[in-house]
FIKOLZA-1660 file (N, C-alpha, C; in steps of 0.1 Angstrom, whole numbers, plus 5000, padded with zeros to 4 digits):
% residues 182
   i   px   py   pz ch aa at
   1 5029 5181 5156  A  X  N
   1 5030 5171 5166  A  X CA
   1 5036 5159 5160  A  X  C
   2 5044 5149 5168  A  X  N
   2 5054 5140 5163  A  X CA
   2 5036 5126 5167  A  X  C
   3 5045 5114 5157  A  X  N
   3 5038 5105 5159  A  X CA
   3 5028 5099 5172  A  X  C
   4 5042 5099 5181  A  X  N
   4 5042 5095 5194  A  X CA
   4 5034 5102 5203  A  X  C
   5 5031 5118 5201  A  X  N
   5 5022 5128 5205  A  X CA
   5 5008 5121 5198  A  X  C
   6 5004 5120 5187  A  X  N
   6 4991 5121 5179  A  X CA
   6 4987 5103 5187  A  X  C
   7 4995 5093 5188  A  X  N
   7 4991 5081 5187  A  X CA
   7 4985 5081 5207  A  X  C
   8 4993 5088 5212  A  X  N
   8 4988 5090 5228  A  X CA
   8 4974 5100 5230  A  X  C
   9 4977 5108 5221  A  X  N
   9 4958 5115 5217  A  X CA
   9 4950 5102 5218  A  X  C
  10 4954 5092 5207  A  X  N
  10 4944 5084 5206  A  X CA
  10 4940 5072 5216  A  X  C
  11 4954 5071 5224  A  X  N
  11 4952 5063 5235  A  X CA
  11 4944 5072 5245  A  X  C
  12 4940 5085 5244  A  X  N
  12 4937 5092 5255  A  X CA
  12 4920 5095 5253  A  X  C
  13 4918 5088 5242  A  X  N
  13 4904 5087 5234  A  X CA
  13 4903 5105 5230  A  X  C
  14 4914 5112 5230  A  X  N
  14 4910 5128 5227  A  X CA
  14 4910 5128 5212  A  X  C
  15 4898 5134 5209  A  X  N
  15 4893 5138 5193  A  X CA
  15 4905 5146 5185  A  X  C
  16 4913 5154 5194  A  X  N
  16 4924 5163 5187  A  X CA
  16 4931 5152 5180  A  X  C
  17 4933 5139 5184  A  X  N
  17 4939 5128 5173  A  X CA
  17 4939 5130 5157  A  X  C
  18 4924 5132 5160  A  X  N
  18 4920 5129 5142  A  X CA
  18 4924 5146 5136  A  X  C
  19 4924 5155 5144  A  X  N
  19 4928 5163 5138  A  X CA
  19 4941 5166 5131  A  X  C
  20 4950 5161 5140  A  X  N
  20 4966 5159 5140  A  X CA
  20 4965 5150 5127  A  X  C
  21 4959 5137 5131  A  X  N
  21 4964 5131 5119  A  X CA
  21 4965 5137 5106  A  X  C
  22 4954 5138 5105  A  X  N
  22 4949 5148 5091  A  X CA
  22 4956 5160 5088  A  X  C
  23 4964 5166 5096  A  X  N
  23 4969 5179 5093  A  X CA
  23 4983 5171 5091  A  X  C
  24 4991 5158 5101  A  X  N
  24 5002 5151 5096  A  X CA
  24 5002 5145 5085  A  X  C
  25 4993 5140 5082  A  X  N
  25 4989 5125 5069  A  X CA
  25 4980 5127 5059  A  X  C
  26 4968 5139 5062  A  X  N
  26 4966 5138 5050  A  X CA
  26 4958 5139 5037  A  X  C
  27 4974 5144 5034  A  X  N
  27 4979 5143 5018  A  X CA
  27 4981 5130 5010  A  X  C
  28 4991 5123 5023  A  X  N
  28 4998 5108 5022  A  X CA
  28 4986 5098 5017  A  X  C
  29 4974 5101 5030  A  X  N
  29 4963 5091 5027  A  X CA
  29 4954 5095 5019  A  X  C
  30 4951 5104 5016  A  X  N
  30 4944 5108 4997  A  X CA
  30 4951 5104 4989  A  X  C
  31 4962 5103 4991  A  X  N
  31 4968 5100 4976  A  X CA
  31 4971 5087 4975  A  X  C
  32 4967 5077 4987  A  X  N
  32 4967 5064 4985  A  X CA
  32 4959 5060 4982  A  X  C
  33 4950 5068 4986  A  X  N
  33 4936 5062 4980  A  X CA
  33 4932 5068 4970  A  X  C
  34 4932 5072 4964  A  X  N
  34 4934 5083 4951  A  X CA
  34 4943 5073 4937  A  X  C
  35 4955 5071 4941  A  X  N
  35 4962 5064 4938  A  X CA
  35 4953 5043 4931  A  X  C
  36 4947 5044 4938  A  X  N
  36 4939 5030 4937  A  X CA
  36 4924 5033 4931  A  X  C
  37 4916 5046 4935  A  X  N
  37 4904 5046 4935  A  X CA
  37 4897 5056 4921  A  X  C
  38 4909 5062 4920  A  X  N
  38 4912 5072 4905  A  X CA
  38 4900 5081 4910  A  X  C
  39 4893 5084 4921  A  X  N
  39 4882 5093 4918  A  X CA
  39 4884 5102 4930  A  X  C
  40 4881 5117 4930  A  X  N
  40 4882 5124 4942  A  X CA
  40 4875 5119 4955  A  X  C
  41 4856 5118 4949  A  X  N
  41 4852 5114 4958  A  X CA
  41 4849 5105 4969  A  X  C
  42 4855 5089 4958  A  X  N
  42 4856 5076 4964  A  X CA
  42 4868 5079 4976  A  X  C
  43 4881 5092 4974  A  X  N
  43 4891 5087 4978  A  X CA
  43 4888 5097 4992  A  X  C
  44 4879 5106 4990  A  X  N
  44 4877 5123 5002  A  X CA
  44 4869 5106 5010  A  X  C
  45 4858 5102 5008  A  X  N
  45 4853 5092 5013  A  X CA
  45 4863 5082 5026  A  X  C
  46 4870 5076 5014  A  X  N
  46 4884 5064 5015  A  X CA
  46 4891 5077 5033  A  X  C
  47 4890 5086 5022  A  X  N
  47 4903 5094 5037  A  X CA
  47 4897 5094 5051  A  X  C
  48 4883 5097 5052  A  X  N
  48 4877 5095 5064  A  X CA
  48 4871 5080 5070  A  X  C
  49 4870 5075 5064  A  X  N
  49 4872 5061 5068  A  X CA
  49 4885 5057 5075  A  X  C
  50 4894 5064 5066  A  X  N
  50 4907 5062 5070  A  X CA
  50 4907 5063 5088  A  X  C
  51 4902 5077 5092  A  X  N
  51 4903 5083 5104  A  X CA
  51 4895 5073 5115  A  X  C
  52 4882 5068 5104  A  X  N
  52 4869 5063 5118  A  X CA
  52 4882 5049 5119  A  X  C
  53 4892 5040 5111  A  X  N
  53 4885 5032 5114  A  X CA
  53 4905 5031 5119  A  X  C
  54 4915 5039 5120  A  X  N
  54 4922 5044 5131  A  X CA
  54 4915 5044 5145  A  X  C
  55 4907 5055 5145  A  X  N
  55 4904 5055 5161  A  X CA
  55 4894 5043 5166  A  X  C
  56 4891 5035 5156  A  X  N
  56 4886 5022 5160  A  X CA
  56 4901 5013 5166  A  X  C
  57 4912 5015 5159  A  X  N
  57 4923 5003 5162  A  X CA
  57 4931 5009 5172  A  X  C
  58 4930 5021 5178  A  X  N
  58 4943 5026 5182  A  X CA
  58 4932 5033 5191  A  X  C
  59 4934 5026 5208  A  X  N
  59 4938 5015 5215  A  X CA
  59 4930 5005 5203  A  X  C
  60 4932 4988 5209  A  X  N
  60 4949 4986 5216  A  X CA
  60 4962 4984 5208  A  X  C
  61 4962 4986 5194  A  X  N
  61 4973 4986 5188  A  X CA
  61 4980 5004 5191  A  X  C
  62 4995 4996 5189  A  X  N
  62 5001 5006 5192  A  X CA
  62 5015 5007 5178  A  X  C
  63 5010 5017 5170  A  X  N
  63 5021 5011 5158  A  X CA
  63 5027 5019 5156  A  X  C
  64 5043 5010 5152  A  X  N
  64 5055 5016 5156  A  X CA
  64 5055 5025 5139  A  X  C
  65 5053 5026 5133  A  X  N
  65 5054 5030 5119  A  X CA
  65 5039 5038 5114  A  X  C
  66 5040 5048 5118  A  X  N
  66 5019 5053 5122  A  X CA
  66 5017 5055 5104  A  X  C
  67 5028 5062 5098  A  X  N
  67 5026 5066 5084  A  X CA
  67 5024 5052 5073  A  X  C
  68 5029 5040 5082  A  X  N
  68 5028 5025 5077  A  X CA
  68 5015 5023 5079  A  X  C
  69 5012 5022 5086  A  X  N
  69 4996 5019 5095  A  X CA
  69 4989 5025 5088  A  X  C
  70 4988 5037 5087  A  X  N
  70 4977 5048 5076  A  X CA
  70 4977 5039 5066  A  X  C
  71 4987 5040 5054  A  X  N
  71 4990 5038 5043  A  X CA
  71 4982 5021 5046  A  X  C
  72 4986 5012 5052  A  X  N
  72 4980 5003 5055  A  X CA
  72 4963 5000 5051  A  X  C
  73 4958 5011 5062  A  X  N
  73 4946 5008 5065  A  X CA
  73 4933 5014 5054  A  X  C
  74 4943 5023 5047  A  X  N
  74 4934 5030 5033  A  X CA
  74 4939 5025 5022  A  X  C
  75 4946 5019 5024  A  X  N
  75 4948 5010 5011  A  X CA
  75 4940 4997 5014  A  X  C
  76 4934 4992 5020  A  X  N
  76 4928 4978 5023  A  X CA
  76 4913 4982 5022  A  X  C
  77 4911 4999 5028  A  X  N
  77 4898 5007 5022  A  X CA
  77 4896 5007 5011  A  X  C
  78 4908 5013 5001  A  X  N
  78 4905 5017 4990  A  X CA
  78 4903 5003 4982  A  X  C
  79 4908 4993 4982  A  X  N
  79 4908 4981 4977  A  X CA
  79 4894 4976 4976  A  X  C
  80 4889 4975 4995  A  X  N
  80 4872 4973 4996  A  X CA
  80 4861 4977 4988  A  X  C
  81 4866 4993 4986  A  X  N
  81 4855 4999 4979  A  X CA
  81 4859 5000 4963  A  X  C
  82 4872 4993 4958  A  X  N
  82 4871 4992 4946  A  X CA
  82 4865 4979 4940  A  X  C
  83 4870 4969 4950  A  X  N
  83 4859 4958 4948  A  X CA
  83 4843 4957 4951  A  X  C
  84 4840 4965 4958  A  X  N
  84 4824 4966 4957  A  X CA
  84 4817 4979 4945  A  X  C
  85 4826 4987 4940  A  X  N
  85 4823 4993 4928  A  X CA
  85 4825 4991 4918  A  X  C
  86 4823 4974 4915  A  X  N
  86 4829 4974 4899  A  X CA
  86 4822 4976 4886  A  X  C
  87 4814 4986 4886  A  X  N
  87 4808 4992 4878  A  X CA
  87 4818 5006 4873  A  X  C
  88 4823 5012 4885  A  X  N
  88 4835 5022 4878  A  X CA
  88 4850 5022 4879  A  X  C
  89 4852 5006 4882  A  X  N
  89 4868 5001 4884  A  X CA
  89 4881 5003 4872  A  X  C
  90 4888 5011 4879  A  X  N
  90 4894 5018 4872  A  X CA
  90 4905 5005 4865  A  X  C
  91 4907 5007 4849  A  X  N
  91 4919 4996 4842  A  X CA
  91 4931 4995 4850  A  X  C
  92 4936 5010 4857  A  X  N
  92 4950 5007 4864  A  X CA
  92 4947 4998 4873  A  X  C
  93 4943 4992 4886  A  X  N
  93 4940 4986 4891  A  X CA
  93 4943 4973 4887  A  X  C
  94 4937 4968 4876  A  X  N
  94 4938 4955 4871  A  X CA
  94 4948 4949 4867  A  X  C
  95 4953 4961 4861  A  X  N
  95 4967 4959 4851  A  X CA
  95 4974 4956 4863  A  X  C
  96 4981 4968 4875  A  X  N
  96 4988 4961 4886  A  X CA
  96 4990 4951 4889  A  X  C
  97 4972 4943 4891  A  X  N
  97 4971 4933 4893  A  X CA
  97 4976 4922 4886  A  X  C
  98 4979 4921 4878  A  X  N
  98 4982 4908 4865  A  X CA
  98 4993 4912 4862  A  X  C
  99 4999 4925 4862  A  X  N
  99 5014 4926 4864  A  X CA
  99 5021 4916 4875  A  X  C
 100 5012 4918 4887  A  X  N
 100 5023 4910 4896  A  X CA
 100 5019 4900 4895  A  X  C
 101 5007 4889 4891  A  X  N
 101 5000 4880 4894  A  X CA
 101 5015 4872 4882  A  X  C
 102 5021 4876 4875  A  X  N
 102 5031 4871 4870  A  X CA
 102 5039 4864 4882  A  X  C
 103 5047 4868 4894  A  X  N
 103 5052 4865 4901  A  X CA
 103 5048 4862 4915  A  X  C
 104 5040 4862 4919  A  X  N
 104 5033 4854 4929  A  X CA
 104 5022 4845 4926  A  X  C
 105 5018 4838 4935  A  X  N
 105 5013 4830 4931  A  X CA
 105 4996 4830 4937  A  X  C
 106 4985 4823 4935  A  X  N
 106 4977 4831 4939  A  X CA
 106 4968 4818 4949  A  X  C
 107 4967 4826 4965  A  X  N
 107 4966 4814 4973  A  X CA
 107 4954 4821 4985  A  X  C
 108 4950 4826 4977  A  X  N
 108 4939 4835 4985  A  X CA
 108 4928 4817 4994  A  X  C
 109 4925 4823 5006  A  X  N
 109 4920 4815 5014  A  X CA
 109 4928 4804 5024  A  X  C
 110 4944 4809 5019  A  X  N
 110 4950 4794 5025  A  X CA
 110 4961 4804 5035  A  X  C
 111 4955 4804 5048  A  X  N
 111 4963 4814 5059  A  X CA
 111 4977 4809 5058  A  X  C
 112 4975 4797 5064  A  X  N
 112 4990 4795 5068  A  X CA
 112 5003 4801 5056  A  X  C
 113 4997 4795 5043  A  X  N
 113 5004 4803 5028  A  X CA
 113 5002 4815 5024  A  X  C
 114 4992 4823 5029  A  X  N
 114 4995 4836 5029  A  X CA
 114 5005 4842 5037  A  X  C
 115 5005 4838 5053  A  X  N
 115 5017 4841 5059  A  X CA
 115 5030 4842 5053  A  X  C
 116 5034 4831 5049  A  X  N
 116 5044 4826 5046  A  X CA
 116 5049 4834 5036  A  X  C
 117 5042 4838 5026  A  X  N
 117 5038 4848 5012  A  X CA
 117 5043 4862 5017  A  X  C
 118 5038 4863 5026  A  X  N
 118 5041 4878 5032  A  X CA
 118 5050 4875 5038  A  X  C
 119 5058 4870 5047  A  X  N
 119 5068 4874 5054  A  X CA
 119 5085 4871 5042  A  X  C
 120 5079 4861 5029  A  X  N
 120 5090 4864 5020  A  X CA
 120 5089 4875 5013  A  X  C
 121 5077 4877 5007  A  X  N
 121 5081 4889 5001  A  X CA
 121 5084 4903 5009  A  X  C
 122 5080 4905 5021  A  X  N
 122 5090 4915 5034  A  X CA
 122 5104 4913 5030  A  X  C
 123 5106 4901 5036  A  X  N
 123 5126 4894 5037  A  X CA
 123 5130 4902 5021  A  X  C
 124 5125 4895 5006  A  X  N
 124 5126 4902 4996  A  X CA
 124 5128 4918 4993  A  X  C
 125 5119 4922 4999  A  X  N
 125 5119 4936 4994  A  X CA
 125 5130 4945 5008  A  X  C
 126 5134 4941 5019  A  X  N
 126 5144 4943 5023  A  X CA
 126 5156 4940 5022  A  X  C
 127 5155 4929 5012  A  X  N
 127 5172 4924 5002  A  X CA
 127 5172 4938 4992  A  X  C
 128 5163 4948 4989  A  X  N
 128 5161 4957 4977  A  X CA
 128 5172 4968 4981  A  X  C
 129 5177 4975 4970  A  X  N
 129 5185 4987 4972  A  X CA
 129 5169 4996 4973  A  X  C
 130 5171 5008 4980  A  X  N
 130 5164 5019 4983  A  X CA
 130 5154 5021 4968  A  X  C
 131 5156 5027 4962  A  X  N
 131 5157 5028 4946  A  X CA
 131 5142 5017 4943  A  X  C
 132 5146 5005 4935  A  X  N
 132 5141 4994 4931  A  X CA
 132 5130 4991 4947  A  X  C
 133 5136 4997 4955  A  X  N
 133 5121 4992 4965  A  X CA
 133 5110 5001 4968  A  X  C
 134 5116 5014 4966  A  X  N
 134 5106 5025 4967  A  X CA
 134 5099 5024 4946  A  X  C
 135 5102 5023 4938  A  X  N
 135 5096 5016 4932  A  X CA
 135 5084 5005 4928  A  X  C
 136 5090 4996 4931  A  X  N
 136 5084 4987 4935  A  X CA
 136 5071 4990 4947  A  X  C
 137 5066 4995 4953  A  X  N
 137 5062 5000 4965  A  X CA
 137 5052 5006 4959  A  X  C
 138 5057 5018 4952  A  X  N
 138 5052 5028 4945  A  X CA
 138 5039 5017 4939  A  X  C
 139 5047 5008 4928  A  X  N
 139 5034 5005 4916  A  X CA
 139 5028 4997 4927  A  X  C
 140 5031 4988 4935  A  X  N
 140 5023 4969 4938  A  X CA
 140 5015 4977 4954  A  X  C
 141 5019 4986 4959  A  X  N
 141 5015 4989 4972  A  X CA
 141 5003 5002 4967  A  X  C
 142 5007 5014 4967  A  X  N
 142 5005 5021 4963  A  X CA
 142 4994 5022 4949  A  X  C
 143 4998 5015 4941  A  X  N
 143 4994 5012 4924  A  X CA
 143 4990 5027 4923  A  X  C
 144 5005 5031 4918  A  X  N
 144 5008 5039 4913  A  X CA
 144 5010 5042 4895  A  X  C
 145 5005 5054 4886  A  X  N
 145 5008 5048 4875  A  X CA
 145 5024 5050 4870  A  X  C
 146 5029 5044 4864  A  X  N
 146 5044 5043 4861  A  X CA
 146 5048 5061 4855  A  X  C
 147 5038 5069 4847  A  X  N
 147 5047 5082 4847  A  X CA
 147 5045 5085 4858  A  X  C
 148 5036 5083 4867  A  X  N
 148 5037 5091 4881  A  X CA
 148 5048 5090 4888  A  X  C
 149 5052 5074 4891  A  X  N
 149 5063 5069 4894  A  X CA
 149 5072 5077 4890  A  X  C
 150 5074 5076 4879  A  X  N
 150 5089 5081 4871  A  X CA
 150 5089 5102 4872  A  X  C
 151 5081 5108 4874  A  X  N
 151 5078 5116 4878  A  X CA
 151 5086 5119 4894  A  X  C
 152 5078 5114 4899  A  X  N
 152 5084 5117 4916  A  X CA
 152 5099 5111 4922  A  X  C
 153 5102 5102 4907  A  X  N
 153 5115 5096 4912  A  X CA
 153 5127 5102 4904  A  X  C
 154 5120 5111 4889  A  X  N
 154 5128 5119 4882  A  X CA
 154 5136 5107 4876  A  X  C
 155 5133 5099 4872  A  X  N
 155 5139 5091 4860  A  X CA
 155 5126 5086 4847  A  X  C
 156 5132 5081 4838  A  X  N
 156 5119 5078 4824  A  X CA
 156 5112 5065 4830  A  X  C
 157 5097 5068 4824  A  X  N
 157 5091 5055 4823  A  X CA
 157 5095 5044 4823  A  X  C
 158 5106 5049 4806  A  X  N
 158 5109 5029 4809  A  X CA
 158 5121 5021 4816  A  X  C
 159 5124 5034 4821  A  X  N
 159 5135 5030 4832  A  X CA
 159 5126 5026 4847  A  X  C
 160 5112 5028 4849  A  X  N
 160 5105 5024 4859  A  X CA
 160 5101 5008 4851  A  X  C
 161 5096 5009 4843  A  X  N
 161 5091 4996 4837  A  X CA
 161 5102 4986 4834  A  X  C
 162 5114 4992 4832  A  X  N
 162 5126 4981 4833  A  X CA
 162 5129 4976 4848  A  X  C
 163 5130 4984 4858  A  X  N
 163 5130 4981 4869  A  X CA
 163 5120 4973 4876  A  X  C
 164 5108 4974 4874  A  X  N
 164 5097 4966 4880  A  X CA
 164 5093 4955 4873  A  X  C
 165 5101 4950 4855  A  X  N
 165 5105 4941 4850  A  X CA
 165 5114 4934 4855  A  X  C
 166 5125 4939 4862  A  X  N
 166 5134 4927 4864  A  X CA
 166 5135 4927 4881  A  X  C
 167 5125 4935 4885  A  X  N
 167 5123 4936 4901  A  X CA
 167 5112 4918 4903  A  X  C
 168 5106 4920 4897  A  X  N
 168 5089 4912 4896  A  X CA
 168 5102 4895 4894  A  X  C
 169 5111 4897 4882  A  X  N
 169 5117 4883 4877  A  X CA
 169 5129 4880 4891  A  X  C
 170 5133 4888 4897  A  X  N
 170 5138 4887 4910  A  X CA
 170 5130 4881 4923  A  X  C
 171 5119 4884 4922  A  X  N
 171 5109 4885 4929  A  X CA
 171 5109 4868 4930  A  X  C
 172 5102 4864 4915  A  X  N
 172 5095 4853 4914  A  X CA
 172 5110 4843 4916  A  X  C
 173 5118 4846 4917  A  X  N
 173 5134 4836 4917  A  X CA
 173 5135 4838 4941  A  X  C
 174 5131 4843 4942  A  X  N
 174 5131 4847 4955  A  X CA
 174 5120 4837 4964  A  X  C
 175 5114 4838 4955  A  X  N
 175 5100 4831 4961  A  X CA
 175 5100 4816 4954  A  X  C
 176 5108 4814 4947  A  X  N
 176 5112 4795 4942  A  X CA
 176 5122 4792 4952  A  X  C
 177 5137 4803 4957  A  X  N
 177 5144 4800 4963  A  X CA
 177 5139 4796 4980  A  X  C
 178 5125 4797 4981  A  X  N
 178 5121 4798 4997  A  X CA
 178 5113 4785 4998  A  X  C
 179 5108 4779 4980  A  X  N
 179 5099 4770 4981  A  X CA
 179 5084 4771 4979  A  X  C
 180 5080 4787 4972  A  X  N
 180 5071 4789 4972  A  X CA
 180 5067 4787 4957  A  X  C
 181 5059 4781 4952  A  X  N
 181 5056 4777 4939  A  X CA
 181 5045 4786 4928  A  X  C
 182 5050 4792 4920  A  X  N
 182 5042 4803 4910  A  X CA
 182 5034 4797 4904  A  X  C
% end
């Protein structure tokens, strides 16, 4: 079933939604959360969350990108429950973190600057060739680990780590050019 089928399931409050989804996505949404949470269980967990809290938003959103939205909403899961388990928080996680914390700047609590934050680094990562943004994506979205990256993209590590080196120093030149201060 196409997107547009599974998302009118869920406008239709029919349970066959969650089935579709799961049989469409997921793989996609385990491995996002998988990808962040390093553990089967936290992530079999993460994936059904995934589903309750879908058919919580959908009605009344209606989103135009459903595989965006997933990936969205279990990544903000997986994130939740890595911050409330920090007794088994995984090193990759961190590292991501302070990898990019190089180029952004950190303004947690201040809306209006968060907006602003996100809709340059959007504009940014659609100035990206295909390549350096599906990269990029991979590690800061996903936190992906770099052989995995380089793995699914069939190029070497440090051809991912040179890229998300001078992706991150683009980045932070992108985000001075708009007036945003590191």
């Amino acid at each position: 079933m196409d997107d547009k089928g599974i998302i009118e399931l869920y406008f239709e409050r029919d349970e066959r939604a969650i089935d579709e989804t799961k049989t469409s996505y997921g793989r996609l949404i385990y491995s996002v959360a998988y990808g962040i949470l390093e553990s089967s269980p936290d992530s079999e967990e993460c994936e059904n969350d995934t589903y309750l809290r879908t058919w919580e938003s959908i009605p009344p959103t209606r989103p135009n990108y459903f595989s965006a939205f997933l990936s969205k909403i279990t990544r903000n899961l997986a994130l939740n429950r890595l911050r409330d388990n920090k007794r088994r928080r995984p090193l990759g996680a961190e590292l991501v973190y302070e990898e990019l914390g190089e180029a952004i700047p950190d303004i947690r609590g201040e809306l209006a600057d968060e907006i602003e934050l996100r809709d340059a680094i959007n504009d940014f990562l659609k100035s990206l060739d295909k390549t350096k943004r599906q990269i990029f994506m991979k590690r800061y979205f996903y936190m992906r680990q770099i052989k995995d990256i380089a793995r699914e993209m069939g190029i070497s590590s440090g051809s991912v780590k040179i890229s998300l080196y001078r992706t991150r120093g683009e980045l932070r030149g992108f985000l001075e050019s708009r007036g945003i201060v590191i």
